[in-house]
C-alpha positions in Angstrom: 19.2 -9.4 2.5 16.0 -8.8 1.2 12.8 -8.3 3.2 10.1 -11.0 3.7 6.9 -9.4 1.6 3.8 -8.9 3.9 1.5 -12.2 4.5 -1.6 -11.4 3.6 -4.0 -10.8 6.3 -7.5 -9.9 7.3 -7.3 -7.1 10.4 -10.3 -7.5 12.0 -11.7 -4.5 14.4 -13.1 -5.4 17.7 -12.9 -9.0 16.1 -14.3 -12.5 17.1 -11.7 -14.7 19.6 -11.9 -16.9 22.5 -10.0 -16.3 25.6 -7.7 -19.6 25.0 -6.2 -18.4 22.0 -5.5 -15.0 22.8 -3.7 -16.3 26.2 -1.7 -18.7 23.7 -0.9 -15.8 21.5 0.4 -13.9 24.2 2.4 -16.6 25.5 4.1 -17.1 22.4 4.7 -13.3 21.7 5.9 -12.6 25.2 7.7 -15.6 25.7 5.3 -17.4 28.5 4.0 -20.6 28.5 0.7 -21.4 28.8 -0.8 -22.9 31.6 -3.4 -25.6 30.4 -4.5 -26.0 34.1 -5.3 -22.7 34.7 -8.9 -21.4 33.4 -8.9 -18.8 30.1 -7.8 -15.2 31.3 -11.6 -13.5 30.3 -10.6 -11.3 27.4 -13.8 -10.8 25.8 -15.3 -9.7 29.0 -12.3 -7.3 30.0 -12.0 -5.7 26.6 -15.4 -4.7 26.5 -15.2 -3.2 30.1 -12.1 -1.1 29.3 -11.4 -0.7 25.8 -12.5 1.3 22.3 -11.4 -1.5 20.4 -8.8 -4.2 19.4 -7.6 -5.4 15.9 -7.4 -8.9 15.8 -5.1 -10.5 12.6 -5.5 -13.6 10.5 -4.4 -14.7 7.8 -7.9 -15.6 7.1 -11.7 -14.5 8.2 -11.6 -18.3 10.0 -7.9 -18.6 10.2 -5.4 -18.6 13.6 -5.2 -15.7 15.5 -1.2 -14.6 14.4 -1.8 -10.7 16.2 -3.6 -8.4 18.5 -3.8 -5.2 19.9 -6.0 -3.2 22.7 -6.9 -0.3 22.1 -7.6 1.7 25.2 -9.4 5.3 25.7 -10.2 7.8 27.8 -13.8 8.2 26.7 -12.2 12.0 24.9 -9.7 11.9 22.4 -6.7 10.2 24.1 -6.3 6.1 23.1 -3.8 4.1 24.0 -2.3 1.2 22.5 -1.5 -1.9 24.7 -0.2 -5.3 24.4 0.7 -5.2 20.7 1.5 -9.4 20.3 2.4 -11.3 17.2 2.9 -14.9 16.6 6.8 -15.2 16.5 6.3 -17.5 13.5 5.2 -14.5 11.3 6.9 -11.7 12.7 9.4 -9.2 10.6 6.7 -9.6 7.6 4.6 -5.9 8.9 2.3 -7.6 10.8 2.4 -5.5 13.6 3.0 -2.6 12.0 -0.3 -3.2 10.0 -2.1 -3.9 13.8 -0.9 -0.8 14.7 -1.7 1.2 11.2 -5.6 -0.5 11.9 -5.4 0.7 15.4 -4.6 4.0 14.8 -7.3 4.7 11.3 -9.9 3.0 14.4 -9.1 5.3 17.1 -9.0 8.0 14.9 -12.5 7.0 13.3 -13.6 6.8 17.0 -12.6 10.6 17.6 -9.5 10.6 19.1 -7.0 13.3 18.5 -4.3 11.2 20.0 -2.6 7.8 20.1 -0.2 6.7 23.2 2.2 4.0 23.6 4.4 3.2 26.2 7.4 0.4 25.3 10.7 -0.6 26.2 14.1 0.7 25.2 14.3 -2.7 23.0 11.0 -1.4 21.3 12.2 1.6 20.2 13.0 1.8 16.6 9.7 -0.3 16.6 7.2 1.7 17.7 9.4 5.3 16.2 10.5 4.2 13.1 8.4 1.6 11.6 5.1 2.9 13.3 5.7 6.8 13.1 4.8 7.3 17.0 7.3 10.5 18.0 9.3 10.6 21.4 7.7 11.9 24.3 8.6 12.2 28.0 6.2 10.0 30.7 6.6 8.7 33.8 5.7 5.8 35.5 5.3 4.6 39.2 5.3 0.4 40.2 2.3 0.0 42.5 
């Protein structure tokens, strides 16, 4: 089996959106649907509260959003990744891994020392193998 070649994409840091088409990506990549009754989650606004950054990816400077990810900090040299979502159409082809790549050369450019991640047991080889994060202990408490 050979492996799909990488689409070509344009990963965009802290790049343009609107709030309905990142909640659609994110329904598709987490397996949600969308509510069209519901108003837009406020992205824009929430990212630029909280976050260093986000890579947004397209297969073209005007294309469809096909993957995102937050980049979270805390104001030092600690980032953190969050809510790393592709479009299931174009997944397996290193579009995430790319996200991640653009994350991490951002975070870095920013002044961080250090990029965290926390994933599920699925996510493993993922985020260890194909995006070169190393094993670490954490813990975690459900408020």
């Amino acid at each position: 089996m050979t492996t799909p070649r990488p689409a070509p994409l344009d990963l965009l840091w802290r790049g343009g959106f609107t709030d309905r088409e990142l909640d659609a990506l994110h329904a598709a990549a987490f397996g949600y649907p969308v509510d069209a009754d519901r108003p837009p989650t406020p992205w824009r606004a929430r990212l630029e509260r909280h976050s260093l950054g986000w890579v947004c990816a397209r297969p073209a400077a005007d294309g469809p959003l096909l993957g995102f990810v937050n980049v979270l900090w805390d104001g030092g040299v600690h980032a953190f990744l969050l809510d790393t979502a592709v479009d299931p159409a174009v997944r397996r082809r290193g579009t995430g891994t790319r996200l991640v790549a653009a994350a991490a050369d951002n975070a870095r450019a920013a002044g961080c020392d250090w990029l965290h991640v926390d994933f599920e047991p699925r996510l493993r080889d993922y985020y260890l193998d194909a995006c070169g994060f190393r094993a670490t202990d954490a813990g975690l408490i459900r408020l």
